[in-house]
Every structure is written in C-alpha cells, then in structure tokens.
C-alpha positions as CSV (number, residue, x, y, z in Angstrom):
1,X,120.9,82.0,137.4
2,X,123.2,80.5,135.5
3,X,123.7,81.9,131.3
4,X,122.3,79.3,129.5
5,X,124.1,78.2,126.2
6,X,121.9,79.5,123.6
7,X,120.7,82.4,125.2
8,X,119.2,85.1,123.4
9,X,118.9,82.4,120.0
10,X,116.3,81.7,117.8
11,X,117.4,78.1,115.6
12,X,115.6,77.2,113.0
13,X,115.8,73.2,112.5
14,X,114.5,70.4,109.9
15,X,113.2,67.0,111.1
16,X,113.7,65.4,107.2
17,X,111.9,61.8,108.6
18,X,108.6,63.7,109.1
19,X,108.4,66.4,106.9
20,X,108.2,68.9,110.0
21,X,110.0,72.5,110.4
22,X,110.7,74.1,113.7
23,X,112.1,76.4,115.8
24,X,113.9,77.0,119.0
25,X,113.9,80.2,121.2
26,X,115.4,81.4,124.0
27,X,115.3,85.1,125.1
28,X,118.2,86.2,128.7
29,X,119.3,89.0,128.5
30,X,117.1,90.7,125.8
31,X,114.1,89.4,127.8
32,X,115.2,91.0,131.4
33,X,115.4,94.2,129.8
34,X,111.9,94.2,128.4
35,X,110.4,93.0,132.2
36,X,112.9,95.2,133.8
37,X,110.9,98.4,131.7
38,X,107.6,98.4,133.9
39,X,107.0,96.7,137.3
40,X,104.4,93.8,136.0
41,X,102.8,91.2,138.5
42,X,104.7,87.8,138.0
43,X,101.5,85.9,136.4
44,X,102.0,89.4,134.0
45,X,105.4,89.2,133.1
46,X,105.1,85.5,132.6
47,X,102.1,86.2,129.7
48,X,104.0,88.7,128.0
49,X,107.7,86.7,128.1
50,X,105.7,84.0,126.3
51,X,104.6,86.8,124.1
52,X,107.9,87.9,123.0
53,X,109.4,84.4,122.8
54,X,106.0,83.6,120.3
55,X,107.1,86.5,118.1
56,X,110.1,85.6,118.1
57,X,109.1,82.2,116.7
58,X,106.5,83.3,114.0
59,X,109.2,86.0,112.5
60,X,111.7,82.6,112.2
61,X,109.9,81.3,109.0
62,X,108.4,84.6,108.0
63,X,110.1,86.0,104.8
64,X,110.2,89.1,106.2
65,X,112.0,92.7,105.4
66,X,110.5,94.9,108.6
67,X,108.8,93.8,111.4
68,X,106.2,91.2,113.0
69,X,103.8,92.0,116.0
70,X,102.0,90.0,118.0
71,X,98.7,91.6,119.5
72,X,96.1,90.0,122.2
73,X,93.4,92.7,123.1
74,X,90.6,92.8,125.1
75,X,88.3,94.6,127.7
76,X,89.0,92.2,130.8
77,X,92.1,92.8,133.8
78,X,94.0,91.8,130.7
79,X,93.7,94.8,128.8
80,X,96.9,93.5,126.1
81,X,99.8,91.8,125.3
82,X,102.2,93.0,122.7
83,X,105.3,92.1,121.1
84,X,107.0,92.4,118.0
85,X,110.3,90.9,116.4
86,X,111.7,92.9,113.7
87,X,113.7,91.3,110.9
88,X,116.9,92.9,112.3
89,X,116.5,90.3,114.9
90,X,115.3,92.6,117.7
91,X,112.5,92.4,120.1
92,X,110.5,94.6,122.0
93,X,107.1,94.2,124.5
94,X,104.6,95.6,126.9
95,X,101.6,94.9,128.4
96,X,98.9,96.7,130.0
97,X,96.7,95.7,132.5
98,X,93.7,96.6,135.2
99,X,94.1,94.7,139.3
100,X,92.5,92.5,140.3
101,X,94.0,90.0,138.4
102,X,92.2,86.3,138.5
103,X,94.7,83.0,139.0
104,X,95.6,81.2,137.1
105,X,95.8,84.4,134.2
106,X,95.1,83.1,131.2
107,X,93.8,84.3,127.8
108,X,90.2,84.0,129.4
109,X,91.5,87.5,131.2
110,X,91.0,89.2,128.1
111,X,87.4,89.1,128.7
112,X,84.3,88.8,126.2
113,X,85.1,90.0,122.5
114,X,88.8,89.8,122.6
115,X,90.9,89.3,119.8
116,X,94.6,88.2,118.7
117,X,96.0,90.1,115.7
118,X,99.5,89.2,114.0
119,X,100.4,91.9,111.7
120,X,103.2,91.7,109.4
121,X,104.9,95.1,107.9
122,X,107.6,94.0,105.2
123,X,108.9,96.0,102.4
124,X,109.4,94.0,99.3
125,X,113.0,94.0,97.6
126,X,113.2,96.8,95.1
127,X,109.9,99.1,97.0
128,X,110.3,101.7,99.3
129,X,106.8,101.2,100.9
130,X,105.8,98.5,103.1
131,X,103.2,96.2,102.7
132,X,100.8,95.2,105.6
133,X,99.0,91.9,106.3
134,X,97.0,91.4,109.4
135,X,95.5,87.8,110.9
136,X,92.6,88.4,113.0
137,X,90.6,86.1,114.9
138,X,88.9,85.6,118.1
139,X,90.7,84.8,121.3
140,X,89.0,81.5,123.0
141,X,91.9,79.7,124.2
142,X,92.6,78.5,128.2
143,X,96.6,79.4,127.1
144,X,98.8,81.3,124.8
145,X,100.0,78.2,123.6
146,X,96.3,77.1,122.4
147,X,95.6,80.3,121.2
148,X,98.2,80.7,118.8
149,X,97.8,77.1,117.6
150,X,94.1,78.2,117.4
151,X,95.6,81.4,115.1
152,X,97.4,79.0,112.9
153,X,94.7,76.5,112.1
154,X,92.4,79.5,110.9
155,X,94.3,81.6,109.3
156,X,97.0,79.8,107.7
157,X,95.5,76.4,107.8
158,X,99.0,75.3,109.0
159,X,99.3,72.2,111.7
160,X,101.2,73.8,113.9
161,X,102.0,73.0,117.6
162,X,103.4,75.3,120.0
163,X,105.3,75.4,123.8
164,X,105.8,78.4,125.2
165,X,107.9,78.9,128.7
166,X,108.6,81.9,131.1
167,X,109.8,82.5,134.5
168,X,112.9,83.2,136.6
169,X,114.8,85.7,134.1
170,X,114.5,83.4,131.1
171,X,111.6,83.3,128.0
172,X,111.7,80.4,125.5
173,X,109.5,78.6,122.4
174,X,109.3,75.9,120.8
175,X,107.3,75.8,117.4
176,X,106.8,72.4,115.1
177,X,104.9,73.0,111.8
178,X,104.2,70.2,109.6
179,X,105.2,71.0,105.9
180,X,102.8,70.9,102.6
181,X,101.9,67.7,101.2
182,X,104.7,65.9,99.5
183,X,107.1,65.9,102.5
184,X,108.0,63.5,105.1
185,X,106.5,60.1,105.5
186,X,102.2,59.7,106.4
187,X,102.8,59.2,110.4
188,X,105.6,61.4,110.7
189,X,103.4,64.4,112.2
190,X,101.1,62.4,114.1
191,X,104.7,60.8,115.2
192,X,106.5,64.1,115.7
193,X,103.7,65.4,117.8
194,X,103.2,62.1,120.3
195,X,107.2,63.1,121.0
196,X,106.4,67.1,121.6
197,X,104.0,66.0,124.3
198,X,106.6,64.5,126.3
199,X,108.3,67.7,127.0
200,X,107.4,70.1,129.5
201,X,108.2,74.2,129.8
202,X,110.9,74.1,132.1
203,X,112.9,71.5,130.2
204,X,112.6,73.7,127.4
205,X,113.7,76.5,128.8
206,X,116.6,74.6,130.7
207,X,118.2,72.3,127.9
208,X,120.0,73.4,125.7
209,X,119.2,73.6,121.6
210,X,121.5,70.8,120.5
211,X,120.6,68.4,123.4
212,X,117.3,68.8,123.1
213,X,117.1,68.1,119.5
214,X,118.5,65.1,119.9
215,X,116.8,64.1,122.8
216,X,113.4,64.5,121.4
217,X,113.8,63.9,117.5
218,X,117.3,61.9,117.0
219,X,115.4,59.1,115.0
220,X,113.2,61.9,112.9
221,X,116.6,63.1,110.9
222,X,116.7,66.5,112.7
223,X,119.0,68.8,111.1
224,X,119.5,72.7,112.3
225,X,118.9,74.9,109.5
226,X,120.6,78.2,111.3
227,X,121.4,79.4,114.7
228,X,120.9,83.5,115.0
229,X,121.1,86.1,118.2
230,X,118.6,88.0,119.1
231,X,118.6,91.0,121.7
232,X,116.3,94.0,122.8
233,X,115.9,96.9,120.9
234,X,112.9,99.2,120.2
235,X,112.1,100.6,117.0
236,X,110.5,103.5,117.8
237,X,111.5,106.9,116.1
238,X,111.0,110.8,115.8
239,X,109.2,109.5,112.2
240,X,106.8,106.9,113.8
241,X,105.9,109.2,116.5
242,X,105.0,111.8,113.8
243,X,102.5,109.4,112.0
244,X,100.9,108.4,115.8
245,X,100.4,112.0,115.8
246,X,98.9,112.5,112.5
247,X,96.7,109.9,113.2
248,X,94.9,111.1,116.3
249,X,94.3,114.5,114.0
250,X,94.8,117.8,114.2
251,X,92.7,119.0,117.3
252,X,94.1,116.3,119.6
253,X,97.8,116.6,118.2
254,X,97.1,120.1,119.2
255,X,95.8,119.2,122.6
256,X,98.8,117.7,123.3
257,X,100.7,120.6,123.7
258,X,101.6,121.4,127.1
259,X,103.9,124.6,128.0
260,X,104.3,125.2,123.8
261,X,105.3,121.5,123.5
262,X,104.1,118.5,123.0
263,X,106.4,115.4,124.8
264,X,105.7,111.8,123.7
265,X,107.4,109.2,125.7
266,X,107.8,105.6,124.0
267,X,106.3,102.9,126.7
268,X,108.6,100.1,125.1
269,X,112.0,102.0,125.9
270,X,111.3,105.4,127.5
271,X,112.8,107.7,124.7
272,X,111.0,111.1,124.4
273,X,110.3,113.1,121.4
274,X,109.4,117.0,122.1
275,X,107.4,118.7,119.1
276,X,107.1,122.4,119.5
277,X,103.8,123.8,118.1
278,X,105.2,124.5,114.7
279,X,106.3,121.0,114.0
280,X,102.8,120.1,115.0
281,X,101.1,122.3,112.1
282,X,103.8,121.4,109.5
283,X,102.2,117.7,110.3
284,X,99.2,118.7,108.6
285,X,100.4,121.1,105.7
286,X,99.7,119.4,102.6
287,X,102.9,117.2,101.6
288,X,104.6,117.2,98.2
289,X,103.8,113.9,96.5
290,X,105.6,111.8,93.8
291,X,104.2,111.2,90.4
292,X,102.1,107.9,90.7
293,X,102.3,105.0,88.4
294,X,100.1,104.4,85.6
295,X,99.3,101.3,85.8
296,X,98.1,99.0,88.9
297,X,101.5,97.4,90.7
C-alpha cells in the first residue's frame, strides 16, 4: 500500500459559506501498530480502526489538556471498543470480544443494554488535578457512524454528521458540525450535508485532505484551520497502574500477588509493572494530604 499524503493527520478546516467546522483524519502508521497489538477478526479490527479515527476526531475541537476516550460496552460478541486520543496528539485502542461473531458486525453486537461513554480528563491551566466529564447514552445505532451522531444530538445537541472508514492498513474520519446560531447563511447546513452524502468511505480514506476539500466544498469558502500528526503511543504508567490497583481494594490487590509479586501487563502496549508485596501495602497506608481550600473552587 502506497503512504498516503496525510497520513497519520488530523486537519481541522472552516467552510465560512455555511457556518460549518470540520475535520479530517487519517491514521497509517499509528493505526497498524494498534491492530498489529492483538490478532482481531477483520470485521473487529475494522470497528475498532473506526474507533480510534472517531477519537481522534472528537479530541480535534475539544479544548482539551489530557486525554479523550471513546467507550462502546456491552454484553453481546461485542463485549467493547475503546480508544482514546490524548491531547499530546497520541492514540491508543483495544477491543474485546466473544466468537461467534454475526455479519455484518455492527453496534447491534453489543447486545441489549449497551452503552457508549465519551469521557473527557483535562486539567485546567493553572490546576494540578484533572477534571472529568462523562457523556452517556444508550447504543441503538445500525453503525458507528449513527451512533456517534446519535451521541451528539443528545448530549451536546450539536448537528453533527460523521464518516468513518477502515480497512487495508489505513483508518480515517470525517466530522462536519454545524456552528451556533449566527454563523453561515440559513441553507448552508442542509447544503453542506446534501454534499457529505455524496462521498463514500473509501474515497475518504483514498484522497487526499487538500483535494478532497476542494472537491466536495470549493463553493462553501473552505479554509484549513491547522494540519497536526498524530502517531501511537500509550499512556499507561507505573502511577496509573497503582490507582487500578487501589481501586479493586486491598484483598484483591493482594490476591494478585503471585510468587511475592504482583505483574500487571498493559493490553494497549504490553509494558509490565511488577509490585512486590510491600508496594502493595504502602498502597493502602494512609497518604499525607495538603491543606484544603477554604472556600468552594
């Protein structure tokens, strides 16, 4: 396969006619070495590339200073689909599943009482904790696509219309928000959208950035905001491990403990973290803390 122009990008773009934002992503390289982790079914690795290419996306208009996570859970073959694009520009993803798996896969895998979750953790300039918002809503959707257009109509109340594409080495989005009142002309969105519909995933993926642009929205004023990489990396650490442990509690952080260790292996890149049994109690000794403020923040 031929390295496509913008690979590994995410470009943020106006169209100024219509009063629309978007973005552009396309995920090589960075993508590869998320599939290349576990040895998912095609129809899999297809559902989580659009994943991580949809991350992407949402973190592109985010104000973000941490990380964004997309999460579809359920009880069905498809047991989830994670990813999560971190405001370093860095991606990461797995997903977990249970054979049989039905064809065409689609959200309806998920089975009765599933949910998609996008949780944002950003630490506001001048803090040193992180703030945490989560989306929740229930997943009825025959695609990803639908689903996460779904996500934005409830939860932000944002029109918002989405194209997601995977296959063959390569994952790529396309995202088209229309702006608050005030911007763009009265048909532009129902004008911008009648355009989206005439493109098709594997053009998407194909073409690249500037030529699609123009090709789809040369007489809606497009201009590109920004052109950024993006590539793999996880963010998992010795810390983050630590709170997973605290978390389960003391009698199963203790239970882990096999041969006077504990080993926790990180599915997203394989890195292992080995607690002895002292590090283990110290996780549960009572921890200094800072004087609080005196007044609500």
């Amino acid at each position: 396969m031929d390295k496509h122009p913008d690979a590994d990008t995410l470009t943020r773009f106006m169209l100024e006619r219509s009063g629309v934002r978007g973005i552009v992503v396309h995920l090589d390289e960075a993508w590869q070495q998320i599939a290349g982790r576990a040895h998912y079914p095609a129809s899999v690795a297809a559902r989580l590339g659009e994943t991580c290419a949809a991350a992407a996306l949402f973190t592109g208009h985010a104000k973000i200073n941490g990380r964004l996570s997309v999460q579809l859970r359920g009880t069905g073959a498809l047991r989830t689909l994670f990813a999560e694009c971190t405001s370093q520009d860095t991606v990461r993803g797995i997903a977990h599943f249970e054979e049989p798996l039905p064809e065409p896969l689609s959200p309806r895998a998920f089975g009765d009482g599933s949910v998609l979750a996008i949780t944002i953790e950003s630490t506001p300039p001048g803090s040193r904790e992180p703030t945490r918002y989560q989306g929740l809503v229930g997943l009825d959707a025959d695609t990803l696509a639908d689903a996460f257009e779904g996500y934005f109509q409830q939860s932000e109340q944002l029109p918002t219309r989405l194209l997601l594409a995977s296959g063959e080495g390569r994952a790529a989005g396309l995202m088209l928000q229309q702006l608050p009142g005030g911007h763009g002309d009265p048909d532009g969105w129902a004008r911008v959208q009648a355009l989206f519909e005439t493109l098709a995933g594997p053009e998407l993926a194909q073409t690249p950035v500037e030529t699609l642009l123009w090709r789809l929205f040369h007489e809606e004023d497009v201009r590109v905001l920004d052109t950024r990489p993006l590539a793999f990396a996880c963010s998992c650490s010795r810390e983050r491990v630590a709170e997973m442990l605290r978390g389960l509690g003391a009698d199963e952080a203790r239970a882990a403990l096999r041969d006077g260790v504990a080993e926790v292996h990180c599915d997203f890149c394989g890195q292992g973290y080995r607690f002895e049994p002292e590090q283990i109690e110290a996780l549960f000794s009572p921890r200094p803390t800072a004087p609080g403020p005196t007044s609500l923040q």
